[in-house]
N, C-alpha and C positions, 0 to 999 in steps of 0.2 A: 633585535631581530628585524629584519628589512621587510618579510612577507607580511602577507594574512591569509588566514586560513575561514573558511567555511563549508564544513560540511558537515552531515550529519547521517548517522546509520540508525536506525530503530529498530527491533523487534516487538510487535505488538499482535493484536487480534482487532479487526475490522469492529466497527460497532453499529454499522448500514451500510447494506448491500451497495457498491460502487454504483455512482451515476454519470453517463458516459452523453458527452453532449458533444456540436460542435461548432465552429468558431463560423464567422461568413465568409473566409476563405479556404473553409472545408476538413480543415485538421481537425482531427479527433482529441479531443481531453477527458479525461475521466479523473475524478473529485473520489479520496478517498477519506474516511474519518477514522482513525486509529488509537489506542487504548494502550498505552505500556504501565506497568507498574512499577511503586520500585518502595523501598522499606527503610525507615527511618523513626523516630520516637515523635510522639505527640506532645503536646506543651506538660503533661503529664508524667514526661520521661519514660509512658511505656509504647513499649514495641510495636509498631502498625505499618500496615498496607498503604499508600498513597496512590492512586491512581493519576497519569495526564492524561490529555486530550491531544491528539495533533490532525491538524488537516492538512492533506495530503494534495497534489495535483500531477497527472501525469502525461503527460503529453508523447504521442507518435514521434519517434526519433527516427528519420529515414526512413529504411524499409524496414526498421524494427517498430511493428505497430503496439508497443507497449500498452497506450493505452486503451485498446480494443481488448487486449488479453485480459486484462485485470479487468475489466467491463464482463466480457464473456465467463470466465475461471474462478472470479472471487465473488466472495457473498461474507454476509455478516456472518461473525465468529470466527472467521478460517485465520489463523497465522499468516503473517510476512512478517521479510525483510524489507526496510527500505532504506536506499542509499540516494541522496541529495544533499540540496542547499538552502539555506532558509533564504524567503525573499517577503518583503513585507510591499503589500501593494495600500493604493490609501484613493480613494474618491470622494466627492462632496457628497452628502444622505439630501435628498429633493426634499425627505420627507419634515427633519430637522432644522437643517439647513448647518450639520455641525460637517468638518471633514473626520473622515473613519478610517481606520488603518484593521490591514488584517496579516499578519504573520504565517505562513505557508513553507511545508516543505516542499519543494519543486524537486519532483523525482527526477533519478537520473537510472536507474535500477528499483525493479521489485522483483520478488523472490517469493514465491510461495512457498511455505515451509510443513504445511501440514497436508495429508490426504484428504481428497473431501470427505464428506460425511458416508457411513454407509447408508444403501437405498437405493433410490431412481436418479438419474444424471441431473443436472444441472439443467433446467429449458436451452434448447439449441446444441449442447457440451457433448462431448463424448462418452460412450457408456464405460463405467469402471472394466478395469483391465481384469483380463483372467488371469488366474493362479498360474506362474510359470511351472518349471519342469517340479517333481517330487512336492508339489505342495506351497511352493513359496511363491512371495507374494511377487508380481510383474513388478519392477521398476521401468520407470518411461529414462532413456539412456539419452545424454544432452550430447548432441553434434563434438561440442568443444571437448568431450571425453576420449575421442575416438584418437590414437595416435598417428594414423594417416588420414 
């Protein structure tokens, strides 16, 4: 095979609320920490839960302010999607004096996949949607659904 490949999709739950910072040429990043599970046997041979850990980075792609959104929309607990690439970044520690490497998904896509919590909005967010027509619940309709 001539290529290579890197990329990655995760489905997890946030495990601290997104923190949205930015660079000194003004682009916005937002830092997310993510939790997926997955199920395999213990040295025991029985049946268990394993959880990982991934840290997340998402960065404003043109006019798509990604990472404002997931700053603003997500909180700890809620569901995504994420779709990236791993990138391992590495600096000298002042404090050690060892070099440090850190392993990161660098989003390229997030997807929010759950409804927020029921209750009061999000600070700043918009208030939950009302019941459409007969009872049912609002969905929010994505531009790219519309066929013209």
């Amino acid at each position: 095979m001539a290529g290579s490949l890197n990329r990655v999709m995760l489905i997890g739950r946030l495990t601290r609320d997104p923190e949205l910072r930015y660079t000194p040429s003004g682009s916005a990043v937002c830092n997310l920490a993510l939790a997926t599970n997955r199920y395999g046997q213990d040295q025991s041979g029985e049946r268990r839960e394993f959880t990982d850990f991934h840290d997340v980075v998402v960065w404003n792609q043109g006019n798509r302010k990604l990472a404002e959104l997931c700053a603003q929309y997500l909180a700890k607990g809620r569901l995504v999607y994420v779709e990236g690439r791993l990138q391992t970044r590495s600096w000298d520690d002042t404090q050690t004096g060892q070099k440090r490497y850190r392993t990161e998904v660098n989003a390229s896509d997030v997807q929010f996949l759950d409804s927020r919590q029921e209750g009061a909005p999000a600070e700043g967010g918009p208030a939950p949607a009302a019941p459409g027509p007969a009872g049912s619940p609002a969905t929010d309709i994505d531009p790219d659904d519309i066929p013209f």
